[in-house]
mmCIF file of the N, C-alpha and C atoms, coordinates in Angstrom:
data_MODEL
# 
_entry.id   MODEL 
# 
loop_
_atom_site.group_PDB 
_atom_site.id 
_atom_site.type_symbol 
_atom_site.label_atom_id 
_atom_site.label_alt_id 
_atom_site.label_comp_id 
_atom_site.label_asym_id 
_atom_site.label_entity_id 
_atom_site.label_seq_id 
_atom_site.pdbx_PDB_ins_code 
_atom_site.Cartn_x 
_atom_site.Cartn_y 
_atom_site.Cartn_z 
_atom_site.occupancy 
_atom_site.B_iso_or_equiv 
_atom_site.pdbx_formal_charge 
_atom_site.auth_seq_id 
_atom_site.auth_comp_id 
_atom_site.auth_asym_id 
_atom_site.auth_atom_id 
_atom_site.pdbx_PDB_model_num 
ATOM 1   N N  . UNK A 1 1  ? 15.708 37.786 56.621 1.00 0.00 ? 1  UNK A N  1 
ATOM 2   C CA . UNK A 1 1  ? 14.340 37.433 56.286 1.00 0.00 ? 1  UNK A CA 1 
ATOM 3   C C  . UNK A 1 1  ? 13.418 37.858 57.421 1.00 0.00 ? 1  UNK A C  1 
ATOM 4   N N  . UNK A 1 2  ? 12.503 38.348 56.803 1.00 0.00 ? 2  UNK A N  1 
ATOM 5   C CA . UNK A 1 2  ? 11.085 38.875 57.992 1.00 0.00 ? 2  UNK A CA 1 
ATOM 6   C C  . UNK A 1 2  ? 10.655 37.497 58.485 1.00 0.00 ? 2  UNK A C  1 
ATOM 7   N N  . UNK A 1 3  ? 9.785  37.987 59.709 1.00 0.00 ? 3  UNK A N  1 
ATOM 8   C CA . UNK A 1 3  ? 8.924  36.675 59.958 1.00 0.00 ? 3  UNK A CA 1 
ATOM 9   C C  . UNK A 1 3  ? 7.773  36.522 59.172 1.00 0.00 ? 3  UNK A C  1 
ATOM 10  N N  . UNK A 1 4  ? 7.387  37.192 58.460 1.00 0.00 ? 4  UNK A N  1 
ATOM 11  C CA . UNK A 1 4  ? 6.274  36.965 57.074 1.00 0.00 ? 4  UNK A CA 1 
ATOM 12  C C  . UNK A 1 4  ? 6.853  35.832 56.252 1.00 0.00 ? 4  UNK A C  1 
ATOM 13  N N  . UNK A 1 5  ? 7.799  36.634 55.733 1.00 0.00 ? 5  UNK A N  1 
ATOM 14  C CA . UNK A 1 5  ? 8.761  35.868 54.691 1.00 0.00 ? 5  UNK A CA 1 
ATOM 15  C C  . UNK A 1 5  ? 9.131  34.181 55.002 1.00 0.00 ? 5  UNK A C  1 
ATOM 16  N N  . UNK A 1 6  ? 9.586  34.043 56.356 1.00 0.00 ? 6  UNK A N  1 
ATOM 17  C CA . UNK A 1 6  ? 10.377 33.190 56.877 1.00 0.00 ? 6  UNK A CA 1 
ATOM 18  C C  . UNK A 1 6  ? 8.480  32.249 56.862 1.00 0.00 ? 6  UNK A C  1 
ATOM 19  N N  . UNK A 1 7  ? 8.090  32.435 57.207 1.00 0.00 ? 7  UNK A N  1 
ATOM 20  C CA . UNK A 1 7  ? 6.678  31.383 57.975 1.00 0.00 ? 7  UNK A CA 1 
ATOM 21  C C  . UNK A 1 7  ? 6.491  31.163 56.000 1.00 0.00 ? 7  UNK A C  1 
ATOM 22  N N  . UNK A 1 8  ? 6.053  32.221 55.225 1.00 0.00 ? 8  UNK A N  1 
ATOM 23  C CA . UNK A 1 8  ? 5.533  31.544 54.118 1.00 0.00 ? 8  UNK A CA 1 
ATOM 24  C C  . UNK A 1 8  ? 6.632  30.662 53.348 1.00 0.00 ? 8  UNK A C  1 
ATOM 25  N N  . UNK A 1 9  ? 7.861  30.639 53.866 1.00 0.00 ? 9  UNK A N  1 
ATOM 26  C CA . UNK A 1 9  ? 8.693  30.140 52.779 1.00 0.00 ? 9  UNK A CA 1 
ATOM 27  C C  . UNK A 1 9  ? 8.838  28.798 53.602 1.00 0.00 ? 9  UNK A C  1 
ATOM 28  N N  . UNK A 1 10 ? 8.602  28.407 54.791 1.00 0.00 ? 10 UNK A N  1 
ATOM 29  C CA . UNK A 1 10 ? 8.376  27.044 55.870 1.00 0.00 ? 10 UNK A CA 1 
ATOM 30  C C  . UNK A 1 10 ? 7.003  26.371 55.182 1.00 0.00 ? 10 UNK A C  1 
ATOM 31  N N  . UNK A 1 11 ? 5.900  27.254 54.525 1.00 0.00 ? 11 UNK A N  1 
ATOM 32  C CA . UNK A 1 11 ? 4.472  26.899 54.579 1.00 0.00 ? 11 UNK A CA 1 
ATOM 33  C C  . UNK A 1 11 ? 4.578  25.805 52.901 1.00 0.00 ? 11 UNK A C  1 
ATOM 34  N N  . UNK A 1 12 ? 5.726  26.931 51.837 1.00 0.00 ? 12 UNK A N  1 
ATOM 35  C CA . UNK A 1 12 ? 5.836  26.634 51.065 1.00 0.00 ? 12 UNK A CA 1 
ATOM 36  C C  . UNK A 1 12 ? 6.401  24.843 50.621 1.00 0.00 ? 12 UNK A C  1 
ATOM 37  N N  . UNK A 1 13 ? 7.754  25.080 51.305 1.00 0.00 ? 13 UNK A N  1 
ATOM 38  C CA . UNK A 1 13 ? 8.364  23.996 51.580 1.00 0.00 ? 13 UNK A CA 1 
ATOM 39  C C  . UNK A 1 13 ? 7.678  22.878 52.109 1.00 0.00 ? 13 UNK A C  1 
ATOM 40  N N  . UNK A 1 14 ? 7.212  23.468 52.972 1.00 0.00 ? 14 UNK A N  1 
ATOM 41  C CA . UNK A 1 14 ? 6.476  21.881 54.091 1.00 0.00 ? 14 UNK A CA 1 
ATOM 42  C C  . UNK A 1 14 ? 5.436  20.988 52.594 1.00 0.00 ? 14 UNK A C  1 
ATOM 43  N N  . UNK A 1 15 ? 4.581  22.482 51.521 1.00 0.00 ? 15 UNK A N  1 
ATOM 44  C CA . UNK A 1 15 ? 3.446  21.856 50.864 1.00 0.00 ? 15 UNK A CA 1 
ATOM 45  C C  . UNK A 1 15 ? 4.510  21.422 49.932 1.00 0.00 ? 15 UNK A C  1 
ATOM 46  N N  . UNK A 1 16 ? 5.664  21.621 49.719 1.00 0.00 ? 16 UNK A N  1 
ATOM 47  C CA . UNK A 1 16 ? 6.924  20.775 48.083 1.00 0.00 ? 16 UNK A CA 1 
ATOM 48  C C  . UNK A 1 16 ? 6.850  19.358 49.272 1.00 0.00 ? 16 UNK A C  1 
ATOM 49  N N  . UNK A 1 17 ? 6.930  18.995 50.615 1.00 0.00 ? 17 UNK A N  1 
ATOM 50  C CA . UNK A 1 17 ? 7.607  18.241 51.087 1.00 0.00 ? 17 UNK A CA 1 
ATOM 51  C C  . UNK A 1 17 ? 6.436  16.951 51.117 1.00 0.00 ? 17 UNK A C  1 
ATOM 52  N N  . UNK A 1 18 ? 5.051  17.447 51.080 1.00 0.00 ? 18 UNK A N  1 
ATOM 53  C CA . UNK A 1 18 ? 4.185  16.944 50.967 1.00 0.00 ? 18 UNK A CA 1 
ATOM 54  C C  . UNK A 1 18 ? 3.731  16.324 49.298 1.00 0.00 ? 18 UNK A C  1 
ATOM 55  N N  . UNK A 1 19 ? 3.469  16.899 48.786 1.00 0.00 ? 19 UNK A N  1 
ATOM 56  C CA . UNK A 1 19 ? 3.774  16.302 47.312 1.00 0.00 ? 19 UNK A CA 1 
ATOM 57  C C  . UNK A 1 19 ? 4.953  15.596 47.042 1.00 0.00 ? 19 UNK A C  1 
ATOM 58  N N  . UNK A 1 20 ? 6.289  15.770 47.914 1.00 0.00 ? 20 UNK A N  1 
ATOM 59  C CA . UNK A 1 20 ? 7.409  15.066 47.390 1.00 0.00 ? 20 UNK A CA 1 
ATOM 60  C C  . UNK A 1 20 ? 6.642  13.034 48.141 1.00 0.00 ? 20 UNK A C  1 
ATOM 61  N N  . UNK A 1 21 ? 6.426  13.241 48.951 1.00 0.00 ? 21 UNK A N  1 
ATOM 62  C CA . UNK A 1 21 ? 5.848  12.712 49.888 1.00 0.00 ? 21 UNK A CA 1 
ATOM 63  C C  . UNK A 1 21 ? 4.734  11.333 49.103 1.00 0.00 ? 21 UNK A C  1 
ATOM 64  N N  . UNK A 1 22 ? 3.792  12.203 48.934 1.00 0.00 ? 22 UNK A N  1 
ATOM 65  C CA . UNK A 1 22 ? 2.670  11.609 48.072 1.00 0.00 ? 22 UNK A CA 1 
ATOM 66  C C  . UNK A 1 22 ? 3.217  11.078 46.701 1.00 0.00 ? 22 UNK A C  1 
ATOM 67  N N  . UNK A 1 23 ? 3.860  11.818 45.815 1.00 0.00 ? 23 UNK A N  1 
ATOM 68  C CA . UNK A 1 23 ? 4.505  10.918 44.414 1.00 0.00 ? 23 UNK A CA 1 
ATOM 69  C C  . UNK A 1 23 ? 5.393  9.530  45.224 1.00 0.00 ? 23 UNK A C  1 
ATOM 70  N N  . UNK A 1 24 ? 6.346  9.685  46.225 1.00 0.00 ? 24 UNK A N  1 
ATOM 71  C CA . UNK A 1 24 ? 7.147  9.036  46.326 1.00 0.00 ? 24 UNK A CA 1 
ATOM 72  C C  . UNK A 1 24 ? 6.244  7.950  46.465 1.00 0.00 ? 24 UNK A C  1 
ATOM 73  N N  . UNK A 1 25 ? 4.993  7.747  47.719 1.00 0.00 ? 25 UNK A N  1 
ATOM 74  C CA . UNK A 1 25 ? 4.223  6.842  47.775 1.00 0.00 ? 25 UNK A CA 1 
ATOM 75  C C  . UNK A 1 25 ? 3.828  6.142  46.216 1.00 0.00 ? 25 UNK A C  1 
ATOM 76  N N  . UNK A 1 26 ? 3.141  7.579  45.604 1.00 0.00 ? 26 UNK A N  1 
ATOM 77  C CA . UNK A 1 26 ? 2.373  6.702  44.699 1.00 0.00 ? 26 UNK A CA 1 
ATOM 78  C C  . UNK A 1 26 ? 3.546  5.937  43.489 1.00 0.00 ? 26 UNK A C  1 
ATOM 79  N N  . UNK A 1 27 ? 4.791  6.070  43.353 1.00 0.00 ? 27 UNK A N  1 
ATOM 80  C CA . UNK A 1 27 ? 5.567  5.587  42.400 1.00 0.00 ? 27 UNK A CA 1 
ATOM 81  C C  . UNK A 1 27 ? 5.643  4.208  43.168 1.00 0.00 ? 27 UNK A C  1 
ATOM 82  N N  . UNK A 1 28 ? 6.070  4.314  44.752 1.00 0.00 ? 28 UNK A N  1 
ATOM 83  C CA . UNK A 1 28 ? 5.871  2.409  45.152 1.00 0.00 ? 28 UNK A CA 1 
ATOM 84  C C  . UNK A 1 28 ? 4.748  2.525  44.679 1.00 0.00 ? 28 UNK A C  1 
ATOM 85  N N  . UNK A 1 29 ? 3.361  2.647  44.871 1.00 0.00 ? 29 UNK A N  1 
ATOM 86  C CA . UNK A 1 29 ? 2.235  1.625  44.117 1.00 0.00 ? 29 UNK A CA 1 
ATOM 87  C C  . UNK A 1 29 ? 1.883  1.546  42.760 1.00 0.00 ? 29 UNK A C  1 
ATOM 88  N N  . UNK A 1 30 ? 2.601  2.035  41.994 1.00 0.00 ? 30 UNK A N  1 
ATOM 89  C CA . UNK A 1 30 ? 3.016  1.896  40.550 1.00 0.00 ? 30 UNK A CA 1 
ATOM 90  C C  . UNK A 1 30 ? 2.309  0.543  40.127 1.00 0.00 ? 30 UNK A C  1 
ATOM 91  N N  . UNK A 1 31 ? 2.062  0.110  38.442 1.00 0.00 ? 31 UNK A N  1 
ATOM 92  C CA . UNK A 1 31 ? 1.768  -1.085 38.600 1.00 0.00 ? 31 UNK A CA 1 
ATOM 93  C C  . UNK A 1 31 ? 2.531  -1.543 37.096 1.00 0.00 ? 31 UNK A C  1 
ATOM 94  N N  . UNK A 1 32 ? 2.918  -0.352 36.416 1.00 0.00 ? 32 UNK A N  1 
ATOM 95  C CA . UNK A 1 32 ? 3.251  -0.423 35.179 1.00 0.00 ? 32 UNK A CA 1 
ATOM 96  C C  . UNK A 1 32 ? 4.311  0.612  34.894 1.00 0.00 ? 32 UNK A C  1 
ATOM 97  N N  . UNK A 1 33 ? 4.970  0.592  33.806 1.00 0.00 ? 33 UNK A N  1 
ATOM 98  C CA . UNK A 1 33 ? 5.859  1.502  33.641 1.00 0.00 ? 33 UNK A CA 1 
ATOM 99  C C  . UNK A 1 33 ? 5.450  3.123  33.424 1.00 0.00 ? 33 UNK A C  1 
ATOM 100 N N  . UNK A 1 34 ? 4.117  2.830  32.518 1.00 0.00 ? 34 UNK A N  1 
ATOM 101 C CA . UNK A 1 34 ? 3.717  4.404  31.976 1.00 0.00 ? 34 UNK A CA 1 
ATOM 102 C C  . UNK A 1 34 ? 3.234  4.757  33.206 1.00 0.00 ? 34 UNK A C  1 
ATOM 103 N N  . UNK A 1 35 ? 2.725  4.492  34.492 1.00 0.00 ? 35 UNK A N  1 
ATOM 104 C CA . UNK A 1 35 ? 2.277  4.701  35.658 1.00 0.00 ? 35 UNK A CA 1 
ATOM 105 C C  . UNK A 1 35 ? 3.537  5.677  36.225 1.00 0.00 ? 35 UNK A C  1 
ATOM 106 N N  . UNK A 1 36 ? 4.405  4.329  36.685 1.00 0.00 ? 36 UNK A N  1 
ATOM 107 C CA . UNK A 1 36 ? 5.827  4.690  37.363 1.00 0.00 ? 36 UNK A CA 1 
ATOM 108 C C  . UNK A 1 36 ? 6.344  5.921  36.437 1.00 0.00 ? 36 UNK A C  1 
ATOM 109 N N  . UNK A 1 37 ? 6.642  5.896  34.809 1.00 0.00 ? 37 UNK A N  1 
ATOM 110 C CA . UNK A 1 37 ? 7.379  7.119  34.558 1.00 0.00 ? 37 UNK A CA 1 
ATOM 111 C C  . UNK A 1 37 ? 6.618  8.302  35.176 1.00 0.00 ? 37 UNK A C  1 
ATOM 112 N N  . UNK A 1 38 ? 5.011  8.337  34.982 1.00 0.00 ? 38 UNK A N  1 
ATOM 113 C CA . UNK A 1 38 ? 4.367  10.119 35.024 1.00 0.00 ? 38 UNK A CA 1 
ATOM 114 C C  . UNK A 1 38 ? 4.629  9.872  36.872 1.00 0.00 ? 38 UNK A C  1 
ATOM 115 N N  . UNK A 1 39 ? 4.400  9.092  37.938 1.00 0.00 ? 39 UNK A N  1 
ATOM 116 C CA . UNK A 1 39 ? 4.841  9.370  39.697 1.00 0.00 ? 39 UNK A CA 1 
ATOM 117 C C  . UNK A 1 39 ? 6.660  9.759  39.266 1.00 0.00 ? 39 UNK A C  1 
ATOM 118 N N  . UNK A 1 40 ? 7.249  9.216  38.370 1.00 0.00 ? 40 UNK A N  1 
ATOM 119 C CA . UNK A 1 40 ? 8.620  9.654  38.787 1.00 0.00 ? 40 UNK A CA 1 
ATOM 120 C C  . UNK A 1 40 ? 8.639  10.764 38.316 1.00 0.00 ? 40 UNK A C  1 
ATOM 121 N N  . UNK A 1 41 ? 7.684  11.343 37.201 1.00 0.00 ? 41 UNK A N  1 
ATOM 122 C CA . UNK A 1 41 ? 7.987  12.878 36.338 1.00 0.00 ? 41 UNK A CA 1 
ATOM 123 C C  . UNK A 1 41 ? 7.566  13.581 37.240 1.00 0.00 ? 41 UNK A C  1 
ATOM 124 N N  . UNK A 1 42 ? 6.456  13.707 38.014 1.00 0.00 ? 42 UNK A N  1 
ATOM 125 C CA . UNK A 1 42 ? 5.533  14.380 39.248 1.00 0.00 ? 42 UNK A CA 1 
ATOM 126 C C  . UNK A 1 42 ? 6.813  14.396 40.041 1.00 0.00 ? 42 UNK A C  1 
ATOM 127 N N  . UNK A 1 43 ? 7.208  13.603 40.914 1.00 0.00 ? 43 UNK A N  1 
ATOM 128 C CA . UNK A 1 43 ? 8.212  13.247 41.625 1.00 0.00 ? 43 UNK A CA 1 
ATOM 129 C C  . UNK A 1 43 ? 9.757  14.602 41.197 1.00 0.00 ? 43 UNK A C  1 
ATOM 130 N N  . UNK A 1 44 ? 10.172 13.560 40.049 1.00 0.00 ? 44 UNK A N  1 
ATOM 131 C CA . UNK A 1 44 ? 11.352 15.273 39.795 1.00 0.00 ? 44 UNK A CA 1 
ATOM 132 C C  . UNK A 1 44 ? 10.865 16.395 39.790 1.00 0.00 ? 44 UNK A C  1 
ATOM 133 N N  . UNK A 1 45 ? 9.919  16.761 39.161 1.00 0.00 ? 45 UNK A N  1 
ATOM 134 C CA . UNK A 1 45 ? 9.499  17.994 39.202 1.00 0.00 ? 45 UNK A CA 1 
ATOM 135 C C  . UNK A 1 45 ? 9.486  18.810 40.662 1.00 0.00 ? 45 UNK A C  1 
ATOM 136 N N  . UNK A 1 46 ? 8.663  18.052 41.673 1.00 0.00 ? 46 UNK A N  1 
ATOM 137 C CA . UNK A 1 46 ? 8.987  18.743 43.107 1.00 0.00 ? 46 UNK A CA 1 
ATOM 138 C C  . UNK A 1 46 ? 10.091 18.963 43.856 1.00 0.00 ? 46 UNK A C  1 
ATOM 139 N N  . UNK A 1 47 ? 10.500 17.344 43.916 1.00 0.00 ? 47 UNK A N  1 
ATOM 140 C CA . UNK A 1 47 ? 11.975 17.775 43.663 1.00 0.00 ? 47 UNK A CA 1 
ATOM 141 C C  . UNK A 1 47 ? 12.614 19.045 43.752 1.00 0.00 ? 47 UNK A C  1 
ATOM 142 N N  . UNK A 1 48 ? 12.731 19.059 42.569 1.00 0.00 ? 48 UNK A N  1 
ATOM 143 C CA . UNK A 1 48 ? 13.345 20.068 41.882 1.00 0.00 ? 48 UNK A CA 1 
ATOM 144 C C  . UNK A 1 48 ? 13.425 21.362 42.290 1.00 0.00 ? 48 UNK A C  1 
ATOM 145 N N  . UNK A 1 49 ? 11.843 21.933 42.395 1.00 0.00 ? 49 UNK A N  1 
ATOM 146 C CA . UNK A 1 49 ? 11.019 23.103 43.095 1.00 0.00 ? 49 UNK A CA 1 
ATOM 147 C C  . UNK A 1 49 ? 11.530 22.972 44.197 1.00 0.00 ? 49 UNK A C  1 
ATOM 148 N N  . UNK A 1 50 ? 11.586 22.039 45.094 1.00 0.00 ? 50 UNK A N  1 
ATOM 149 C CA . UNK A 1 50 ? 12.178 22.395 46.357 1.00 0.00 ? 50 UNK A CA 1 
ATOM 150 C C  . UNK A 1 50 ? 13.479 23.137 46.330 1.00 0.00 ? 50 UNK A C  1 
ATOM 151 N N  . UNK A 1 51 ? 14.236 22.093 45.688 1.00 0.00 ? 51 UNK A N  1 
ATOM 152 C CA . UNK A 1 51 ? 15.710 22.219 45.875 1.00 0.00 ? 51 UNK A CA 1 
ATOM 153 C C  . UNK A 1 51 ? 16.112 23.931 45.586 1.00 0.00 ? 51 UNK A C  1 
ATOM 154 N N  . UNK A 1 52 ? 15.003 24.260 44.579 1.00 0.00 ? 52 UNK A N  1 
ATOM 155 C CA . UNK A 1 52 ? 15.191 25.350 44.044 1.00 0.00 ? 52 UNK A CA 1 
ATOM 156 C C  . UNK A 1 52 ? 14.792 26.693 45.091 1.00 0.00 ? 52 UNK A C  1 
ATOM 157 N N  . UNK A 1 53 ? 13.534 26.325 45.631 1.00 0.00 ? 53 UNK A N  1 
ATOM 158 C CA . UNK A 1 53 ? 12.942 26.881 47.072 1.00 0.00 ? 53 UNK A CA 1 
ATOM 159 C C  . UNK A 1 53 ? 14.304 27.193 47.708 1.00 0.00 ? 53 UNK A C  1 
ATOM 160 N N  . UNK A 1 54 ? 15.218 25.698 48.139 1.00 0.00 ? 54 UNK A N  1 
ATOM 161 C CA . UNK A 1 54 ? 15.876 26.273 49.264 1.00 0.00 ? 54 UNK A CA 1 
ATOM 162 C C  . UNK A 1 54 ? 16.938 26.854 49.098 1.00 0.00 ? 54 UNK A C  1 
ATOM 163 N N  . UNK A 1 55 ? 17.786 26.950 47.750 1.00 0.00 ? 55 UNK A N  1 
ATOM 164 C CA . UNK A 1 55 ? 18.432 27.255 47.556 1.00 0.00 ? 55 UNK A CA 1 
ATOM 165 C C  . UNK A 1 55 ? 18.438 29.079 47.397 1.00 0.00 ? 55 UNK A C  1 
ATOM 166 N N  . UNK A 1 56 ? 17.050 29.443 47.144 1.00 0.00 ? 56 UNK A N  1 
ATOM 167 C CA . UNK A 1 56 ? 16.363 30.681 46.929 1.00 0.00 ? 56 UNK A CA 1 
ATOM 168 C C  . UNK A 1 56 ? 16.509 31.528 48.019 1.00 0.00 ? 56 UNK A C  1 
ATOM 169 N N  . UNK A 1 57 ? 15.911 30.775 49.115 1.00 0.00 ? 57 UNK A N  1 
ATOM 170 C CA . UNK A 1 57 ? 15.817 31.176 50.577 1.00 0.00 ? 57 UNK A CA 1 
ATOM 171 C C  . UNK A 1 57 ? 17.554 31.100 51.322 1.00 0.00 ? 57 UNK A C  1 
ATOM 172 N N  . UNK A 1 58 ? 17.836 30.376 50.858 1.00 0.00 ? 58 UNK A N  1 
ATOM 173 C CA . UNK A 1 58 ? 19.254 30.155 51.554 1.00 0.00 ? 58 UNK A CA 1 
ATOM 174 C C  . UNK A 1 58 ? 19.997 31.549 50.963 1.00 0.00 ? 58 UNK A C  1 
ATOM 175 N N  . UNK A 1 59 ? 19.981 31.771 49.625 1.00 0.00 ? 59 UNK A N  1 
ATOM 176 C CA . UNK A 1 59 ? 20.256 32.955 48.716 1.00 0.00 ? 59 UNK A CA 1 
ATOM 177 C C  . UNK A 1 59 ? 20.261 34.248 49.529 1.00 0.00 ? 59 UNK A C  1 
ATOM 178 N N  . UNK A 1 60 ? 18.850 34.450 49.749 1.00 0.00 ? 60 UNK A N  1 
ATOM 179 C CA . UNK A 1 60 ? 18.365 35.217 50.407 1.00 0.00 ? 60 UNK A CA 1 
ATOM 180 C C  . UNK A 1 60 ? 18.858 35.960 51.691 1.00 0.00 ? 60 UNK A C  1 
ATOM 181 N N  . UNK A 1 61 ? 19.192 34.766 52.574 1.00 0.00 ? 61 UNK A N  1 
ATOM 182 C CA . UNK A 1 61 ? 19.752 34.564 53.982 1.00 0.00 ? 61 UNK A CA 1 
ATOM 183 C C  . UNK A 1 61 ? 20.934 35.258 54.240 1.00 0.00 ? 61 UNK A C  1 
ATOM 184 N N  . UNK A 1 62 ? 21.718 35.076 52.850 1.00 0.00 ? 62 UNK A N  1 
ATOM 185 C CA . UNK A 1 62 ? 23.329 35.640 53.163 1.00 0.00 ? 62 UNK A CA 1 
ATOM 186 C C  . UNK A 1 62 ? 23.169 36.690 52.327 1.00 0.00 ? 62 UNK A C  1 
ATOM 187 N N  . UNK A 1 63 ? 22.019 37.450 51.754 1.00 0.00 ? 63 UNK A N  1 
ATOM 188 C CA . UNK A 1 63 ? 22.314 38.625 51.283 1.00 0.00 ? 63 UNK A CA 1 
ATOM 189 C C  . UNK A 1 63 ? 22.089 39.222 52.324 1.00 0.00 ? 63 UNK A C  1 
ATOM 190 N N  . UNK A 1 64 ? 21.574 39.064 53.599 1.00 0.00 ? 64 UNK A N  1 
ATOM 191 C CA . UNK A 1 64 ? 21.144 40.204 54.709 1.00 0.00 ? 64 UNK A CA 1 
ATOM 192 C C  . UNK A 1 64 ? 22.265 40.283 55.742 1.00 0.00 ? 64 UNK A C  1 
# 
């Protein structure tokens, strides 16, 4: 990985880690269920994107 590559895929991550961040908060201040399900749907979704991020980048890593 370039250092282009490498800084935007840190920039990327850090902003999944930040939204993971913020849902997690806002599902504790939940007050109801239909609340809590859409912070936990927000919530997997980044998740997800991350996991997928790093697994991408990690991908990446051992093709070079």
């Amino acid at each position: 990985m370039e250092l282009k590559e490498k800084i935007e895929a840190i920039r990327s991550l850090d902003n999944l880690r930040s939204q993971v961040i913020y849902w997690t908060q806002q599902l504790e201040k939940a007050e109801n269920v239909e609340q809590r399900e859409y912070c936990f749907k927000n919530l997997e979704k980044f998740v997800s994107e991350m996991a997928s991020q790093v697994a991408k980048y990690k991908y990446n890593h051992l093709q070079k």
